[in-house]
N, C-alpha and C positions, 0 to 999 in steps of 0.2 A: 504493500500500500504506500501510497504517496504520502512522502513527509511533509509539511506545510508550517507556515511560520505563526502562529492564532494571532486572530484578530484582536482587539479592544473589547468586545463584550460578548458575550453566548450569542448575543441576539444577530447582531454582524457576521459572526461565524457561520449560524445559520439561513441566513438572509445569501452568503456567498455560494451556497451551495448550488448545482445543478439539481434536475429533479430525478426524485429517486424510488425505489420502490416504497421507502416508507415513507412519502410522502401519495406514491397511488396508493398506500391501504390505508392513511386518513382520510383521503379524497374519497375513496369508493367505501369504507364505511361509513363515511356521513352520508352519502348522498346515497344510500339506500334506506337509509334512515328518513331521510329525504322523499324518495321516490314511496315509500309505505306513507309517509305523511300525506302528499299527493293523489296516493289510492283511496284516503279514506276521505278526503275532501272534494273528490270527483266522485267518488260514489253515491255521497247524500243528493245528487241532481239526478242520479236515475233514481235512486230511492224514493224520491220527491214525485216525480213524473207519475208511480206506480200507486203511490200515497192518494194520489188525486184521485186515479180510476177504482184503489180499491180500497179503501177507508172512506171515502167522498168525502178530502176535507176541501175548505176553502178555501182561498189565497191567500187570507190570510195566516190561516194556521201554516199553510205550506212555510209564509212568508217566515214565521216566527221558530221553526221547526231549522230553518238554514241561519237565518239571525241568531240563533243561541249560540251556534257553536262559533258564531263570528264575535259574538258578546266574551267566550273564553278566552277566545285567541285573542283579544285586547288587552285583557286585564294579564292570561300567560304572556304574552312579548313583552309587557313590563315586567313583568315579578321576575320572568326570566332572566332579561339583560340583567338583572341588578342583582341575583342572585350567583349568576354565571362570575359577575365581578368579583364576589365574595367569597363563593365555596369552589369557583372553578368552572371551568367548561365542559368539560367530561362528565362532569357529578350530574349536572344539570341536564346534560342531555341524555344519560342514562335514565333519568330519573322522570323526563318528558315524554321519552318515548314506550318507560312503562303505564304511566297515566292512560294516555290516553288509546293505548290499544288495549287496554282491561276495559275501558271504559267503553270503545267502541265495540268489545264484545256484550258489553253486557246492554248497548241499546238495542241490538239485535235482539232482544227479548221483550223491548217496549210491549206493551198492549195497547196503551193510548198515547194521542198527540202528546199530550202534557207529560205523559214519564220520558217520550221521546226527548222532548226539548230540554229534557233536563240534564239527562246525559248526554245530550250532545252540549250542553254547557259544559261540563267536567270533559269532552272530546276535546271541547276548543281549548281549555287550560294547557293541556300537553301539548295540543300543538303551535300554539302559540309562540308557547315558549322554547321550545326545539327549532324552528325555521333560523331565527335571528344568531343562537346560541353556536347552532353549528359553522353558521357563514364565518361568526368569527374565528372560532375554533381553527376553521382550514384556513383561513388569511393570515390568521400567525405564521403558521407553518410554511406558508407558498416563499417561493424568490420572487423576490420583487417584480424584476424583467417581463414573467410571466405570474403575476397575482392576479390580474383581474381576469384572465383566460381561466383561470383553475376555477375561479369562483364561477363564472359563469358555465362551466362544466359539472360544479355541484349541484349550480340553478337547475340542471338541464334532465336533471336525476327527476326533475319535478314533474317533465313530458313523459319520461317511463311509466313513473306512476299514474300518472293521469290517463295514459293510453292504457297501464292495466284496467283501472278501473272501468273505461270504456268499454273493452271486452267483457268484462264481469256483467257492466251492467248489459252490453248485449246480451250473453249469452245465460245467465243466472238469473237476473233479475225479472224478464218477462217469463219464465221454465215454468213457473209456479203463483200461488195467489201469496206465497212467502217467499217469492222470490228475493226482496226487498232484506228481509232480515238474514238468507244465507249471505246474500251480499256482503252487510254488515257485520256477521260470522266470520267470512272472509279476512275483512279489514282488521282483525284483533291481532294479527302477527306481529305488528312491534313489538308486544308485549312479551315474544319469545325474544326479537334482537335484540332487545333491552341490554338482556342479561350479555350478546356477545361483545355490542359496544363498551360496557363498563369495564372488562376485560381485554382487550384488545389495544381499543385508544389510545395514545398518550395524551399528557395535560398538556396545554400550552405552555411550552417556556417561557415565554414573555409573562402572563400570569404565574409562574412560579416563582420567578424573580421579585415578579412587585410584593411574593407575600413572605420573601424572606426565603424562601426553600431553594436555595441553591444549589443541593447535593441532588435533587432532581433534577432541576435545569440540567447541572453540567451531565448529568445520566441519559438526559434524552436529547442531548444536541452529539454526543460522542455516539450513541444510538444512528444517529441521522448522518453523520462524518463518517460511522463506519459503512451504511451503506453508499454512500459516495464513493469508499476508497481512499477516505482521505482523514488523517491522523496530524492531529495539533503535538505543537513541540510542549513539553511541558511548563514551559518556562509562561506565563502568563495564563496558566488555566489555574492557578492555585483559588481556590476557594476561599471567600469571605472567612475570617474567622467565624468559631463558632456564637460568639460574644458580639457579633455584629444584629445590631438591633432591628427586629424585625420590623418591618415596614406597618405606617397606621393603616390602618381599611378606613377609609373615609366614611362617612354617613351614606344611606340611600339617601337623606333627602340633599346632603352637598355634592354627590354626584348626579343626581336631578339638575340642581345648581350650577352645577360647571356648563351643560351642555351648552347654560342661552349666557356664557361669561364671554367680557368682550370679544376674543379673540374666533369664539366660535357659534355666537347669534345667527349670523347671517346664513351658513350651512345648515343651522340646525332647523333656522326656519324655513328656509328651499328644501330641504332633506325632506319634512313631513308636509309640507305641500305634496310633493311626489308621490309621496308614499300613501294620500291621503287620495288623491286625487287615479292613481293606476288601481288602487282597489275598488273604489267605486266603479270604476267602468270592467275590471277584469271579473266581478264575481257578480256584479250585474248582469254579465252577459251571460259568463258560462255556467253558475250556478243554473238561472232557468233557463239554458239552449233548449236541453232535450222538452220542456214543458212550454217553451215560448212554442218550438216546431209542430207538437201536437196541436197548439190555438189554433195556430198557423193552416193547420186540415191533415198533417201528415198524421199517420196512423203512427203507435207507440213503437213499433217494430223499427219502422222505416226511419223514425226520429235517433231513436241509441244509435241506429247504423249514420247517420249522416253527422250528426255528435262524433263519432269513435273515427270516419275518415275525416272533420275539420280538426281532432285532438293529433293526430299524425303529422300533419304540418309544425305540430309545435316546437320536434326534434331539428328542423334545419333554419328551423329562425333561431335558438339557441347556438348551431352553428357558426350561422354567420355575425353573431352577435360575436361569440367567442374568436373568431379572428380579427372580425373590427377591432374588436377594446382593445388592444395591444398596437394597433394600426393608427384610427383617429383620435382614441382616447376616450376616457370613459364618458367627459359629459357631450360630445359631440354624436358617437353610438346612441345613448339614450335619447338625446333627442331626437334622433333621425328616427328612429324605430315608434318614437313616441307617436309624431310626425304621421309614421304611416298606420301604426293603428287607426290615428284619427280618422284618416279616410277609408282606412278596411271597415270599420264601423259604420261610416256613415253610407258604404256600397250595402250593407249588410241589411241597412234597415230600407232601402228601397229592392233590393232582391223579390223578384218572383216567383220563376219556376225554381226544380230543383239542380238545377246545373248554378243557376246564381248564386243559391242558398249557400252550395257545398263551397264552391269559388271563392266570394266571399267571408264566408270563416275560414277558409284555408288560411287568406291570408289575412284575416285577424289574429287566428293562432299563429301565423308566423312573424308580425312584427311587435304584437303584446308580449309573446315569452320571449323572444328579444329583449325586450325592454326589461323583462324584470327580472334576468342575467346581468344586464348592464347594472341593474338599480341595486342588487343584491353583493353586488361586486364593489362598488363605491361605497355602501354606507358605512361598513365597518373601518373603511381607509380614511374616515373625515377625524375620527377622536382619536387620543394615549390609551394607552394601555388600561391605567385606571378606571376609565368609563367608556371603553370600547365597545363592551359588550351591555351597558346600558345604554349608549346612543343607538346601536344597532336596536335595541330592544322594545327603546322607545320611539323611534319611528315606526316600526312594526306596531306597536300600540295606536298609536294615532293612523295608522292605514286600516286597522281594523275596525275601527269607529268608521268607517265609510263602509267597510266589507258590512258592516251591520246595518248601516241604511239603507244599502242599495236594495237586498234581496224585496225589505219590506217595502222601498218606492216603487218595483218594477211594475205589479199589478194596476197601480194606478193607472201611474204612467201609460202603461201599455191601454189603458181602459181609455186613458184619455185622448193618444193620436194616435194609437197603434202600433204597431215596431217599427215605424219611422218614426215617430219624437223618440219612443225608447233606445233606439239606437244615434238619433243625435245629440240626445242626451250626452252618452258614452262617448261619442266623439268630441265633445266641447270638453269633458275632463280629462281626453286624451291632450289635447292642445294646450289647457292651462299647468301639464305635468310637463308638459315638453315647454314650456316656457319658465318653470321653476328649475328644471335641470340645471339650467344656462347660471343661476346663482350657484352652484355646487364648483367646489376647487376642483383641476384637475393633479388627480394623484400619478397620473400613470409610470410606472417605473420607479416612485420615491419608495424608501424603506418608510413601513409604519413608524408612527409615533410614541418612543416608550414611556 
């Protein structure tokens, strides 16, 4: 193995690294972690479709039945980020992903609307908190050169799941009058990866350091050096003494505090515009696709299937997302893709027959999941190490506060101009994201903030 001269701090050392294998089994263990989070929140809109025809609820209950678990995921991306700062990333995400897959087994038992919505609130706790926790997790770990390409290759774990759940819901959900709850059966398997991730992972190094545990830092960056091939001299890897004082934990509420402090007001206010504004239009749409199609005239069959081919597109708009970002930069990708959501939305809502319908969301899934590769990839690169993982957490918080409006405005809406206001809707909060981006620093290439 190659001798090398060490860097100045762990974190430099690791930041010089090329990419290595144990950087693909933190990648592809989070992002299957990922990709089941996906499954189980692509699943509730065929769930939803089948709800309608065989419970007969009403749009609203449907509405409030997808609201809940948007109502979890608010309150989990906060409690997450600021816990993930505290006890760690790894803890946190083991711990999210056991949540809420016991949880989404056990709605699969529901009897009525109202136990459903309930535990799909304890759904959204865990997942909430897992989306943000993990982004940061892997952005520690990435090389800078290529950090925003990795992340957006975790984003993208998000179209597997979501195309599984498409097949599910094709092929399980219509089979039976409970088709619905094997579905949701289905979805309880994070609650088996739980247990592999807790195991497996490592912590963040940059998190290790700030909480004083240097004999791990230096344990998992010589872990990461040795699958490189590449060995530090020992002469500046000596360890903190043991008498070196461990670092404060801040408060949650001074790191709440920090996000809006001079230096970082401005991103944090463009950050959740964004993030406020791409969920409102991304779970307004595709929460009710398959039940907007049926209003629409298509039969429930024919809807999962043209749902499941516009969910397909979604793998090559994260593609091309992923080599933009490394190319334009992060906030010039996010807008362009924001850009053309705008107008895949606004094709989508005057769409006819079924060659438009599928065309049109084609490429709505292709510039929406674009964008929120791009969005997923920036946010954790805007704060330090301290409140990394609560700035990610709380802008996920405040995007879910619109994933919670939307499902409930779309009946209206839809009641009021039909799927053309409902979809121009979605493309005016396409356009006001893509103009909040343009406030967002560009990081590309910089090493994070310790």
């Amino acid at each position: 193995m190659a001798e090398v001269r060490a860097r100045s701090s762990r974190s430099e050392r690791l930041d010089a690294l090329p990419f290595t294998r144990e950087h693909r089994s933190v990648l592809v263990g989070s992002g299957l972690g990922w990709a089941l989070d996906a499954m189980d929140v692509g699943l509730i809109s065929f769930v939803l479709a089948q709800l309608a025809v065989q419970w007969n609820t009403t749009d609203a209950e449907l509405s409030w039945i997808a609201s809940a678990g948007f109502i979890g995921m608010a309150i989990g991306a906060v409690l997450g980020g600021l816990l993930a700062d505290r006890i760690g990333r790894r803890q946190v995400f083991a711990l999210t992903l056991l949540v809420y897959g016991l949880a989404t087994g056990a709605s699969a038992l529901s009897g009525s609307v109202a136990i459903l919505i309930g535990w799909r609130f304890v759904v959204g706790l865990g997942l909430g908190s897992e989306l943000p926790v993990a982004s940061t997790l892997v952005s520690e770990f990435a090389p800078p050169r290529i950090r925003g390409r990795i992340i957006v290759f975790l984003e993208s774990f998000w179209a597997i799941g979501w195309t599984l759940s498409a097949v599910i819901g094709f092929l399980v959900v219509p089979s039976s009058a409970d088709g619905w709850s094997w579905a949701l059966a289905i979805g309880a398997a994070p609650a088996i990866y739980a247990v592999v991730v807790r195991l497996r992972l490592p912590e963040s190094v940059r998190y290790l350091e700030s909480r004083g545990r240097f004999q791990e830092a230096e344990s998992t960056v010589r872990r990461f050096e040795k699958s490189a091939g590449v060995t530090a001299t020992p002469r500046e890897l000596a360890l903190p003494a043991a008498t070196s004082p461990r670092p404060t934990i801040p408060a949650a509420k001074t790191r709440v505090t920090a996000l809006w402090s001079r230096g970082l007001r401005r991103r944090t206010g463009a950050l959740w515009l964004v993030w406020f504004c791409v969920n409102f239009s991304y779970y307004g749409a595709f929460i009710w696709l398959p039940t907007t199609l049926v209003a629409s005239g298509f039969s429930l069959v024919r809807s999962f299937a043209y749902t499941l081919i516009i969910t397909v597109a979604q793998l090559p708009g994260y593609a091309a997302s992923a080599y933009l970002i490394e190319r334009w930069g992060r906030r010039r990708t996010l807008a362009v893709f924001l850009i053309g959501s705008a107008l895949s939305a606004a094709l989508f809502g005057v769409a006819g027959d079924a060659t438009q319908v599928i065309g049109a969301g084609m490429l709505l899934s292709f510039f929406n999941l674009g964008a929120w590769g791009a969005l997923y990839a920036v946010s954790p690169e805007l704060y330090p190490t301290r409140i990394r993982a609560t700035g990610a957490g709380w802008a996920a918080g405040i995007g879910r506060i619109a994933a919670i409006l939307a499902p409930l405005a779309v009946p209206s809406l839809r009641e009021t101009g039909g799927t053309g206001l409902l979809f121009a809707v979605f493309a005016m909060f396409f356009v006001v994201a893509a103009l909040g981006a343009f406030g967002l620093p560009e990081k590309q290439g910089e090493a994070l903030e310790d």
